[in-house]
N, C-alpha and C positions, 0 to 999 in steps of 0.2 A: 478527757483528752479531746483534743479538737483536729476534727481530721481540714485539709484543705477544701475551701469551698464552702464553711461550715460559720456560721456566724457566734461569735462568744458575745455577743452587745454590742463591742466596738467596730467591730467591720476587719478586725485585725490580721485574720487570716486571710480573710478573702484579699486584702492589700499585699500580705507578704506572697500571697500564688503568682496575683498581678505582677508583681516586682519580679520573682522568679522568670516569668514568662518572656519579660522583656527585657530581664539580662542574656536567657537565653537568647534571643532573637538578635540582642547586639550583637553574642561574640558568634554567632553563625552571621552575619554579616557583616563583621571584620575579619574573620577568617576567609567569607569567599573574596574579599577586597584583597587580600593578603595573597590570596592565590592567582587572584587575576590579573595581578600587577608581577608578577613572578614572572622572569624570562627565561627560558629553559637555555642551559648550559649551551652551548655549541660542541658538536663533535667533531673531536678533531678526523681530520682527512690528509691523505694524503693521493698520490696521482696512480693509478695502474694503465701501463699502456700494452696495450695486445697485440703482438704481430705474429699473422698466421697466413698461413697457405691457400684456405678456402676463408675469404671476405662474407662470404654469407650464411658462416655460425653463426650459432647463438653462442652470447656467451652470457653464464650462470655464478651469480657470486653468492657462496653461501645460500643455496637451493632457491634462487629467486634470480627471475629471468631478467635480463639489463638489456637486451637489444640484439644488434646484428654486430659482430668484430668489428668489420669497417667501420663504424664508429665511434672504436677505441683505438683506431689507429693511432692517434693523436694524443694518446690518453685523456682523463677523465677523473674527477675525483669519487671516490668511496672513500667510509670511515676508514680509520686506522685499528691497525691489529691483527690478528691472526684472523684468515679467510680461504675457506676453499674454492677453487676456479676452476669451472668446467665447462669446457667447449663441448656444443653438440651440432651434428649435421644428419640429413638423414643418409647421406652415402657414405661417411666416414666413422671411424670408431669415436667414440668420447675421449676427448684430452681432461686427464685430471691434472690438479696442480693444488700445492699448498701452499702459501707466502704468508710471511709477516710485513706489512705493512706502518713503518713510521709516519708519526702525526709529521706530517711538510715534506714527507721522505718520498718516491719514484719508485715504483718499479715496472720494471719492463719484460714481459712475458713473452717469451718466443714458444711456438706453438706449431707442430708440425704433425697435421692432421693425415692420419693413414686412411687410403679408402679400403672400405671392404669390398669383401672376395665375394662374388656371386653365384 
């Protein structure tokens, strides 16, 4: 038996390892060709617009901070689909909100933030 790397007279194996080494080496280099040139889908979006009482929330979509309200006054696009929306301040309680959100679809969130009691 002839293991790889191992010579029988002809050079035979030692050629088929070679061969082996360099088909691998093609298809891992047309696979990263293959992936390099791949363009990731686009996610669809749609608009959420915030109108609240205190402009200098935060507002949080899906537990990831997005900014100050007042710059969703106007709306703004995020993915589409189902999202939880939570306004925070530090004098007023937290506004929760659940929406579904369609791909090209608006929604408009009115939001009336209560202050706490001291």
């Amino acid at each position: 038996m002839i293991r790889t790397g191992q010579r029988d007279g002809t050079g035979r194996a030692t050629r088929l390892a070679r061969l082996g080494w360099r088909l691998a080496l093609l298809c891992a280099g047309l696979l990263f060709a293959a992936c390099a040139t791949m363009k990731p889908r686009p996610v669809p979006t749609g608009v959420l617009q915030v109108v609240c009482n205190e402009p200098e929330a935060s507002l949080w979509l899906d537990d990831r901070p997005l900014g100050q309200v007042s710059r969703w006054a106007d709306g703004g696009p995020v993915p589409a689909g189902f999202r939880r929306v939570t306004l925070r301040h530090p004098d007023y309680y937290p506004f929760y909100a659940e929406i579904t959100l369609e791909p090209g679809g608006k929604v408009v969130l009115e939001a009336e933030l209560r202050r706490q009691l001291e």
